[in-house]
ROVEXKE-772822 format. One record per residue: residue number from 1; x, z, y negated of N, C-alpha, C in turn. Coordinates in pm, 1 decimal, always signed. Example, Ala and Ser with C-alpha at 12.3 -4.5 7.8 and 13.67 -1.06 7.14 Angstrom:
BEGIN
{1; {+1319.0; +780.0; +569.0}; {+1230.0; +780.0; +450.0}; {+1320.0; +780.0; +330.0}}
{2; {+1285.0; +708.0; +225.0}; {+1367.0; +714.0; +106.0}; {+1290.0; +787.0; -3.0}}
This chain:
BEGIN
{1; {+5851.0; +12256.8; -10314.5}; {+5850.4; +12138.4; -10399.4}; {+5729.1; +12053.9; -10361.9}}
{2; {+5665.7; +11998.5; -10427.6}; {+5526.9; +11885.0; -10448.1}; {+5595.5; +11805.8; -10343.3}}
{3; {+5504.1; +11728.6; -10294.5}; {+5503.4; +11631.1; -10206.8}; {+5500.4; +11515.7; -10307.2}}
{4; {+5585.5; +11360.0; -10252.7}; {+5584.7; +11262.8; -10345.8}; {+5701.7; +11213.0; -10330.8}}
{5; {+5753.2; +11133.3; -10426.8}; {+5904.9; +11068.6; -10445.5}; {+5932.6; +11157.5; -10532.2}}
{6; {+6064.8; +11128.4; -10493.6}; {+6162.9; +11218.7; -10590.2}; {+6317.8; +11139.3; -10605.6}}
{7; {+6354.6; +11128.3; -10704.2}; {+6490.4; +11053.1; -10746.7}; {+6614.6; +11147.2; -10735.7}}
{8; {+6723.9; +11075.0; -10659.2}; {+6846.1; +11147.4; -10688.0}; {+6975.1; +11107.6; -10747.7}}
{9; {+7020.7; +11195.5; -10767.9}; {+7128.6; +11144.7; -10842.0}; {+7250.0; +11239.2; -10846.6}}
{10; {+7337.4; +11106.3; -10790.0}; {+7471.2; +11151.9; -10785.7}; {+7613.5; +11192.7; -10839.7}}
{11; {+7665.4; +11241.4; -10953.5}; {+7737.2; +11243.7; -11047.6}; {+7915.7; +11289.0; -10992.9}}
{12; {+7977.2; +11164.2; -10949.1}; {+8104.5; +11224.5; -10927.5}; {+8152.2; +11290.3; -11033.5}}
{13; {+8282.4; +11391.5; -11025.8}; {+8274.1; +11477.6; -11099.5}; {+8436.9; +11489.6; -11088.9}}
{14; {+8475.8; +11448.8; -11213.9}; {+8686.3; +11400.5; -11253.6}; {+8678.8; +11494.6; -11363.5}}
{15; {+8786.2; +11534.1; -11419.3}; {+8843.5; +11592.6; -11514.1}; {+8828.3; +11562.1; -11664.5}}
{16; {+8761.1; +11422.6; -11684.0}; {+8697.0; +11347.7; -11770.4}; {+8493.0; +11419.8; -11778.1}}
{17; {+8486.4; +11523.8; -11696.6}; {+8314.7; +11543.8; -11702.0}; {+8347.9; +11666.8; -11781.2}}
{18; {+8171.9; +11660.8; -11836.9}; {+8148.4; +11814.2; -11947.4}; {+8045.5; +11823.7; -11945.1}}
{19; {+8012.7; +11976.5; -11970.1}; {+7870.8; +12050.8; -11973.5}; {+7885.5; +12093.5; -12117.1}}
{20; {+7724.5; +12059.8; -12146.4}; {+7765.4; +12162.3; -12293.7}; {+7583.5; +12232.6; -12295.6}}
{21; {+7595.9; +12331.9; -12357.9}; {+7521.9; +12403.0; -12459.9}; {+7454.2; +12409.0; -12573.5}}
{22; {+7345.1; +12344.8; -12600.6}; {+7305.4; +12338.5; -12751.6}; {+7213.2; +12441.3; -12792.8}}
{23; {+7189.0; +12542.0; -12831.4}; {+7117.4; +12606.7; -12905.3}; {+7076.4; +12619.5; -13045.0}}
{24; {+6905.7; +12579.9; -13039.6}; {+6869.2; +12595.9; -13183.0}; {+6750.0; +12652.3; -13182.6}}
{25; {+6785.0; +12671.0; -13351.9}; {+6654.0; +12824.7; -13414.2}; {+6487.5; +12759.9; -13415.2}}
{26; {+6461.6; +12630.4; -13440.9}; {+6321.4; +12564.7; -13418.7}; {+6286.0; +12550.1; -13290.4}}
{27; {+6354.5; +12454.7; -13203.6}; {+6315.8; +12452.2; -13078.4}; {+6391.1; +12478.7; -12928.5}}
{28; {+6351.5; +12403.3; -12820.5}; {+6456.6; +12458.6; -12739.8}; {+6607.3; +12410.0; -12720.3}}
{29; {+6660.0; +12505.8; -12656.5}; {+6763.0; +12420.9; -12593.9}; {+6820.8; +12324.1; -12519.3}}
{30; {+6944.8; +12260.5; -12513.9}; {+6930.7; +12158.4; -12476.7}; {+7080.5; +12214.2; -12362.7}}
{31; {+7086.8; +12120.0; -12234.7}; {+7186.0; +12169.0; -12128.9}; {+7224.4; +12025.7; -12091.8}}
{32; {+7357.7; +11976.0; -12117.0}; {+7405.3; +11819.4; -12068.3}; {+7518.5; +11855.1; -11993.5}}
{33; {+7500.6; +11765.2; -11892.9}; {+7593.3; +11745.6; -11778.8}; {+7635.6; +11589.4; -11838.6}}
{34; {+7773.0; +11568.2; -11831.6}; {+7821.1; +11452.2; -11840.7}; {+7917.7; +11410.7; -11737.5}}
{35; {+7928.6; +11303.5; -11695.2}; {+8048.3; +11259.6; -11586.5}; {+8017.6; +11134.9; -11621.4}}
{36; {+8155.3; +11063.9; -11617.5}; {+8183.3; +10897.9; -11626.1}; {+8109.3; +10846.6; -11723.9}}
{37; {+8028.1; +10729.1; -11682.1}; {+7955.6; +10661.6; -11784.8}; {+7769.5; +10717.4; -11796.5}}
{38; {+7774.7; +10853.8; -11711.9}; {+7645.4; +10914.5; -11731.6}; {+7607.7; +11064.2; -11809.3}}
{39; {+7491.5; +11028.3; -11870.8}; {+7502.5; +11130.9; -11939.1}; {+7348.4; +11234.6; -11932.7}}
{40; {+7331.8; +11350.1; -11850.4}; {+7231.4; +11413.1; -11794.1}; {+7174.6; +11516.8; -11911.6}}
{41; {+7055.2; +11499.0; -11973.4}; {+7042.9; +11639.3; -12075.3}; {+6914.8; +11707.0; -12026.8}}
{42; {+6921.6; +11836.5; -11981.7}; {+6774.2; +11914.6; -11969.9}; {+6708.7; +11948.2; -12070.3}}
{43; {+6581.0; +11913.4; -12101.2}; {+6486.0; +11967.0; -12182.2}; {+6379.5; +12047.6; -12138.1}}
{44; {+6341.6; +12126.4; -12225.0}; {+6154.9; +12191.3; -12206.6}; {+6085.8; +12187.7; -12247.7}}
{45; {+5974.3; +12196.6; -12269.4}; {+5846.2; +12159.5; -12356.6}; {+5853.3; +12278.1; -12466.4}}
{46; {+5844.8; +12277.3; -12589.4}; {+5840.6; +12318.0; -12716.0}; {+5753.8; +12487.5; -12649.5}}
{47; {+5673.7; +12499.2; -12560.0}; {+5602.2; +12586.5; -12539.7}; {+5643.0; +12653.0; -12451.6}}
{48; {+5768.5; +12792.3; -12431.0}; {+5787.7; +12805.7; -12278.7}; {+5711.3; +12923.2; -12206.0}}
{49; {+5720.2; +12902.5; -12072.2}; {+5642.5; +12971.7; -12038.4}; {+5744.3; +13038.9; -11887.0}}
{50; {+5689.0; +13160.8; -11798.7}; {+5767.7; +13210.8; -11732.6}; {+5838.2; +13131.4; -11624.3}}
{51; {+5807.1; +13005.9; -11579.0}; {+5848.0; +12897.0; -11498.5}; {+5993.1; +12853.8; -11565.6}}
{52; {+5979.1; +12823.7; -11699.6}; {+6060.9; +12809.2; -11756.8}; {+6209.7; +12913.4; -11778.5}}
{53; {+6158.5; +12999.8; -11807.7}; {+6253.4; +13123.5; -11775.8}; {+6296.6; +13114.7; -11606.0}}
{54; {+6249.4; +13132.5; -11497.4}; {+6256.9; +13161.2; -11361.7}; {+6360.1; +12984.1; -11365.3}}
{55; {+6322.4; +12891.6; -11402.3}; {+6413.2; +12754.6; -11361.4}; {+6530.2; +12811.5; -11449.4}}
{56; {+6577.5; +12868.0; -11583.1}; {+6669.3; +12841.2; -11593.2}; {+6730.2; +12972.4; -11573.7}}
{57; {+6735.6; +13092.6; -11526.6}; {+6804.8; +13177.7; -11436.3}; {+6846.5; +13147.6; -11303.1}}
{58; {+6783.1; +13038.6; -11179.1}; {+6779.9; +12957.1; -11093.9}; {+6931.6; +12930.4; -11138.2}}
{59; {+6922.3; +12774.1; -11222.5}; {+7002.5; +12711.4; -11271.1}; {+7174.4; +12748.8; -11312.3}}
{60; {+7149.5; +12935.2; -11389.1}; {+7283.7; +12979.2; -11385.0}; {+7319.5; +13007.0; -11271.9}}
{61; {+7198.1; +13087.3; -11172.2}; {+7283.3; +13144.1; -11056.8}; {+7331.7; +13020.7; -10990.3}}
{62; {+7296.2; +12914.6; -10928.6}; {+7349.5; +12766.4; -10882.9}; {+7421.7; +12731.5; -10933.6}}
{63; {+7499.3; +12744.3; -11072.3}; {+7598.7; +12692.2; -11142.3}; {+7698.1; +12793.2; -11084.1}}
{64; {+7706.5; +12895.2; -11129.9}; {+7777.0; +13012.7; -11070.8}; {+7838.8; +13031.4; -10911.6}}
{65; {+7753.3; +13001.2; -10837.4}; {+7757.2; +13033.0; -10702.4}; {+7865.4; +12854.5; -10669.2}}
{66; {+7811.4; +12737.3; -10783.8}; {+7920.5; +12624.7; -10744.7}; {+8028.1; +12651.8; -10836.3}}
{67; {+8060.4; +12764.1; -10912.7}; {+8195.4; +12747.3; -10974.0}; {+8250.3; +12890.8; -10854.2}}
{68; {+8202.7; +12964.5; -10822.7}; {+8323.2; +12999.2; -10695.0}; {+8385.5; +12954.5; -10552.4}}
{69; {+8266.6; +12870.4; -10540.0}; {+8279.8; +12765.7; -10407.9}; {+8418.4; +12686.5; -10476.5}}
{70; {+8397.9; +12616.8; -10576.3}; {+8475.8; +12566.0; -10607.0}; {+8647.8; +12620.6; -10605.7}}
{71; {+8619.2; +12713.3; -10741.5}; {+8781.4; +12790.7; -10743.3}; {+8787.2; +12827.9; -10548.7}}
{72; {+8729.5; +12851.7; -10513.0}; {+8766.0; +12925.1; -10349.0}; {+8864.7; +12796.7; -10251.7}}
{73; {+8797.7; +12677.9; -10296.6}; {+8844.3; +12526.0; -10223.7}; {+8977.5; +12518.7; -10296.7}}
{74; {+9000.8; +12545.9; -10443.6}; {+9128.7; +12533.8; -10496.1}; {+9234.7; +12598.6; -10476.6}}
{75; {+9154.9; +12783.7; -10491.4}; {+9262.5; +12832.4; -10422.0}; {+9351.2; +12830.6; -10311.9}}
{76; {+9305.5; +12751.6; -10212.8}; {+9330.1; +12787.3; -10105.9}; {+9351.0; +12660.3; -10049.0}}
{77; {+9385.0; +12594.4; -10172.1}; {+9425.9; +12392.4; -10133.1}; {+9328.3; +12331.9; -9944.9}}
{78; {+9180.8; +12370.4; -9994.2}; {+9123.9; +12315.4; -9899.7}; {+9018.8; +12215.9; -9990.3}}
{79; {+8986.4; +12087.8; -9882.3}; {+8928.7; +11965.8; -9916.4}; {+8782.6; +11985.3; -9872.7}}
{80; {+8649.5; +11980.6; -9962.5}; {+8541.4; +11980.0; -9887.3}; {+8533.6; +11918.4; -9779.1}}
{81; {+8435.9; +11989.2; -9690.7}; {+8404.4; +11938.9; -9564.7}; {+8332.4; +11807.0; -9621.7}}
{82; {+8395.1; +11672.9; -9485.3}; {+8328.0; +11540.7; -9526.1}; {+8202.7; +11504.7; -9460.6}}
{83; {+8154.1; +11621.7; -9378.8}; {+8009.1; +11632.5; -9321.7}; {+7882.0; +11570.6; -9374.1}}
{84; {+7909.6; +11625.0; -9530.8}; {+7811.8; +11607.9; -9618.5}; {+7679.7; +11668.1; -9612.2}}
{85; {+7710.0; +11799.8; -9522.6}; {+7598.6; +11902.2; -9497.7}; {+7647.4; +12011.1; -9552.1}}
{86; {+7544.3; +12081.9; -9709.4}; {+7586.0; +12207.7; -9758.9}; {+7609.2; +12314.2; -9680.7}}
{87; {+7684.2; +12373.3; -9736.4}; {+7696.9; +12517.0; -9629.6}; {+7680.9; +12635.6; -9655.5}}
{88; {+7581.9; +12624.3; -9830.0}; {+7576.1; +12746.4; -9928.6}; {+7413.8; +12683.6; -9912.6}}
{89; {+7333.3; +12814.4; -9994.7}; {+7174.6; +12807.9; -9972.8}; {+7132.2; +12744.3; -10121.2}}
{90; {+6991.9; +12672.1; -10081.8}; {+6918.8; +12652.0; -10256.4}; {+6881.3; +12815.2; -10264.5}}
{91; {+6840.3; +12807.8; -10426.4}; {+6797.9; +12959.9; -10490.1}; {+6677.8; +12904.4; -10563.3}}
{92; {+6588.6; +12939.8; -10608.9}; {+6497.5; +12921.7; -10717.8}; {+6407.7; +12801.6; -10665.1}}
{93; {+6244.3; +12776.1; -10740.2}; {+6216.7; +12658.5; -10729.0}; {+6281.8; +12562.9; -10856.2}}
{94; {+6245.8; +12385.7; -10774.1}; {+6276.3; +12271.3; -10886.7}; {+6425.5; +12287.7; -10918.1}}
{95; {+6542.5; +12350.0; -10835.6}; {+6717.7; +12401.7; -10862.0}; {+6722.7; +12237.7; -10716.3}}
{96; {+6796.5; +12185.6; -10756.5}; {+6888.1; +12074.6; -10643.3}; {+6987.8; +12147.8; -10636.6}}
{97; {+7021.3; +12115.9; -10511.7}; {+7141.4; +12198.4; -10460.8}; {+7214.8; +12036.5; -10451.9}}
């Protein structure tokens, strides 16, 4: 990652949050994360190029890899660790873990 500032952001995440999917035939797609009173949408530049492809394969595998972490904590009625140190790896460049 570039050297510089960088903004973060935190999105608790209740039974009230949604992801959605937009796909269309002119331009790109669109990827929104919603929780509470925030509302997150990814865009790309009209022109894509292989960066673009490589971030959003990144992006499924990181989605993926947090929906079994997840079901794994449910199954098994355990509470994240309150460490607040991940314990799974980043994948891809420009992916927040």
């Amino acid at each position: 990652m570039a050297g510089g500032r960088m903004s973060a952001l935190a999105l608790p995440v209740d039974t009230s949050a949604a992801v959605q999917f937009k796909p269309f035939r002119a331009r790109t797609p669109l990827f929104t994360v919603k929780a509470g009173r925030v509302l997150v949408t990814l865009t790309l530049p009209e022109r894509l190029g292989a960066g673009d492809v490589e971030f959003a394969r990144a992006l499924a595998e990181q989605a993926a890899a947090y929906a079994v972490e997840v079901e794994r904590l449910y199954r098994f009625g355990r509470r994240p660790s309150s460490s607040g140190r991940p314990s799974g790896r980043s994948v891809g460049k420009g992916v927040a873990a």
